[in-house]
C-alpha positions as CSV (number, residue, x, y, z in Angstrom):
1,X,-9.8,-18.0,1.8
2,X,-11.7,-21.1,1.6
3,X,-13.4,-20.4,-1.0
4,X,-10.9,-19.8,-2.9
5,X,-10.1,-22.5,-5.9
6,X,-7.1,-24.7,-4.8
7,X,-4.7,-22.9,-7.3
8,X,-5.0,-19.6,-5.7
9,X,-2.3,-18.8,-3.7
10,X,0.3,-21.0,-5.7
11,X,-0.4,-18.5,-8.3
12,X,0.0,-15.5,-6.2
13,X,3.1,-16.9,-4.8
14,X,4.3,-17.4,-8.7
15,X,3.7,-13.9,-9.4
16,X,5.2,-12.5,-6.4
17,X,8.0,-14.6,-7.5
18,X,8.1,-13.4,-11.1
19,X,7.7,-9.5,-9.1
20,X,10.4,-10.3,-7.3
21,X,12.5,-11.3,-9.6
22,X,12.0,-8.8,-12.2
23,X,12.4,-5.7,-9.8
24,X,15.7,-7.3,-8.7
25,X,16.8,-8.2,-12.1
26,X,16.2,-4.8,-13.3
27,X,18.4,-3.2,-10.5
28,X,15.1,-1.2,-9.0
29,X,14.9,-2.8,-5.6
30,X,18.1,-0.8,-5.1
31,X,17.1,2.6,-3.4
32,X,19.8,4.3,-4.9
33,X,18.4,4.0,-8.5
34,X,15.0,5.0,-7.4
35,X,16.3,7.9,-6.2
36,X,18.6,8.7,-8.9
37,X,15.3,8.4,-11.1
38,X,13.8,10.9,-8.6
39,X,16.2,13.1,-9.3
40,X,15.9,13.2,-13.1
41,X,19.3,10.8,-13.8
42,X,18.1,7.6,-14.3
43,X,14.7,6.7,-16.2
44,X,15.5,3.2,-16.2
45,X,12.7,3.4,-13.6
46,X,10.4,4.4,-15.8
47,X,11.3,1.7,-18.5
48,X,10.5,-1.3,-16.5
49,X,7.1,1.0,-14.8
50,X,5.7,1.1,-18.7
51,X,7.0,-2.1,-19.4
52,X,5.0,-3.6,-16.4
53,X,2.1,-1.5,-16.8
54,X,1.9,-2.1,-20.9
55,X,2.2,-5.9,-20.0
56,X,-0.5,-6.2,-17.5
57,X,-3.1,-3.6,-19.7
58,X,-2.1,-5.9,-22.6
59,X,-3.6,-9.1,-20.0
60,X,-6.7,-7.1,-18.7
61,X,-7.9,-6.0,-22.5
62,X,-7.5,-9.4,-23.5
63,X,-8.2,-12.1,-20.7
64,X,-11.9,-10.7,-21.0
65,X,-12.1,-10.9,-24.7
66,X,-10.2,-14.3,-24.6
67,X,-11.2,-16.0,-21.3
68,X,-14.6,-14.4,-20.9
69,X,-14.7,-15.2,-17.1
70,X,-11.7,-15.2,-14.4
71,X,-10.4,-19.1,-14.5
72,X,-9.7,-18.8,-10.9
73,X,-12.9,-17.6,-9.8
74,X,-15.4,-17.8,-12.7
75,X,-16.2,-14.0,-11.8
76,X,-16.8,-11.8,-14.6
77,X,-14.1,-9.7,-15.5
78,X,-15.3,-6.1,-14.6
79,X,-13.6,-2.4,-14.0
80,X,-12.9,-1.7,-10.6
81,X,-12.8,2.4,-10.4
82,X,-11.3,4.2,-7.6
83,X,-12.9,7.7,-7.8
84,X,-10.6,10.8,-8.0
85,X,-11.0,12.5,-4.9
86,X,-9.6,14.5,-2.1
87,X,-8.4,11.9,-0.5
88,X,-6.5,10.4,-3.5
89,X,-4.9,13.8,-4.3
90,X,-3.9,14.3,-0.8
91,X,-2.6,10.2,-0.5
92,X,-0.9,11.0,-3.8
93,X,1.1,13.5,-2.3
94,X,2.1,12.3,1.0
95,X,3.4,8.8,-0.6
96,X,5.2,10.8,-2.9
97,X,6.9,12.7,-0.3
98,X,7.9,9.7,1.5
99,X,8.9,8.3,-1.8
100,X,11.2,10.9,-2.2
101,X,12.9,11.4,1.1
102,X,13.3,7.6,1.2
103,X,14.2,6.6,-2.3
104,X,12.3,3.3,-1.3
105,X,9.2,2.4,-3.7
106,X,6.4,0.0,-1.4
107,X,6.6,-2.9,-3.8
108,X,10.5,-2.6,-4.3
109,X,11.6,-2.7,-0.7
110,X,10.1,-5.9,0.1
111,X,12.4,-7.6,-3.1
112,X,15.3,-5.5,-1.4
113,X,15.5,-7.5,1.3
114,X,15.9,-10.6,-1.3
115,X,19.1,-9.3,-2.4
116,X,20.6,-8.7,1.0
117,X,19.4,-4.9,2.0
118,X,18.6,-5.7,5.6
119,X,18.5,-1.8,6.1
120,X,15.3,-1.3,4.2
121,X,13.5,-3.0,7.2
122,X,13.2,0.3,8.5
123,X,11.4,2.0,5.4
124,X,9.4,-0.9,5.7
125,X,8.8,-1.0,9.3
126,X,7.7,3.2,8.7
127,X,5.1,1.8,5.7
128,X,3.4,-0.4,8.0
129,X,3.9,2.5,11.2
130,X,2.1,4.9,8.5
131,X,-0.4,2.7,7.4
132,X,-1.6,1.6,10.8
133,X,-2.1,5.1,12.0
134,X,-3.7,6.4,9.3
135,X,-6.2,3.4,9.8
136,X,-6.3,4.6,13.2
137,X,-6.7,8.6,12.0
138,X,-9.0,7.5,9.5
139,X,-11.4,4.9,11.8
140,X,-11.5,7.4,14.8
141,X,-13.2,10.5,11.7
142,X,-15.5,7.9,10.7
143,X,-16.8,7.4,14.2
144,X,-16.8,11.0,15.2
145,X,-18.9,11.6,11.7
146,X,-21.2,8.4,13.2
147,X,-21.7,10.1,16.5
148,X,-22.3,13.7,15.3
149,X,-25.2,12.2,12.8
150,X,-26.9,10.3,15.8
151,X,-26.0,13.2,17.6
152,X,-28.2,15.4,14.8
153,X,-31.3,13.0,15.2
């Protein structure tokens, strides 16, 4: 984080603000309205996911053109690909089923407890339960893989 320039994390904290905001304003840190767009009622969800996602596609096509280098950083703006595995497929699935038996999207819960939803602590507390097992699932294959290579030597 040092490194970092001095505007940094004002800036993050500006856009998790804005986030915030928005996801609030537009009634979708409500878990009721996710799930009613789960269940084919409600597509309001999908308004402000297109809206959000047309916004920030409209910022990465032309900060590079425009800016030519990151103003935070002075790193080159470049592509960052996740390839389309397995393991995205299979993560894919899981969070949607979670999704769906919850009604609680990840970035939404955290900006329901702004407007009072004190229950969502659990969904929450589950996300960060999930996550740290399958960090836990996923660190104890890698060394089994490690050991069975040495093992092959």
């Amino acid at each position: 984080m040092a490194d970092r320039h001095p505007l940094f994390v004002p800036l993050v904290l500006v856009g998790g603000l804005l986030f915030g905001f928005g996801l609030a304003y537009s009634h979708m840190a409500r878990p009721e309205v996710v799930l009613s767009f789960l269940e084919f009622e409600d597509f309001g969800l999908l308004f402000v996911m297109f809206g959000g996602a047309g916004v920030t596609g409209l910022a990465y096509l032309l900060a590079p053109r425009l800016l030519g280098r990151a103003p935070l950083t002075g790193n080159r703006f470049e592509r960052r690909l996740k390839s389309f595995d397995r393991n995205v497929v299979a993560g894919g699935a899981i969070f949607g089923v979670g999704w769906g038996l919850s009604g609680v999207c990840p970035g939404a819960a955290y900006a329901s407890l702004g407007v009072g939803n004190l229950t969502i602590l659990w969904a929450i507390g589950g996300m960060f339960l999930g996550a740290y097992l399958q960090g836990r699932w996923r660190s104890r294959a890698s060394t089994t893989a490690d050991a069975a290579a040495s093992g092959a030597d």
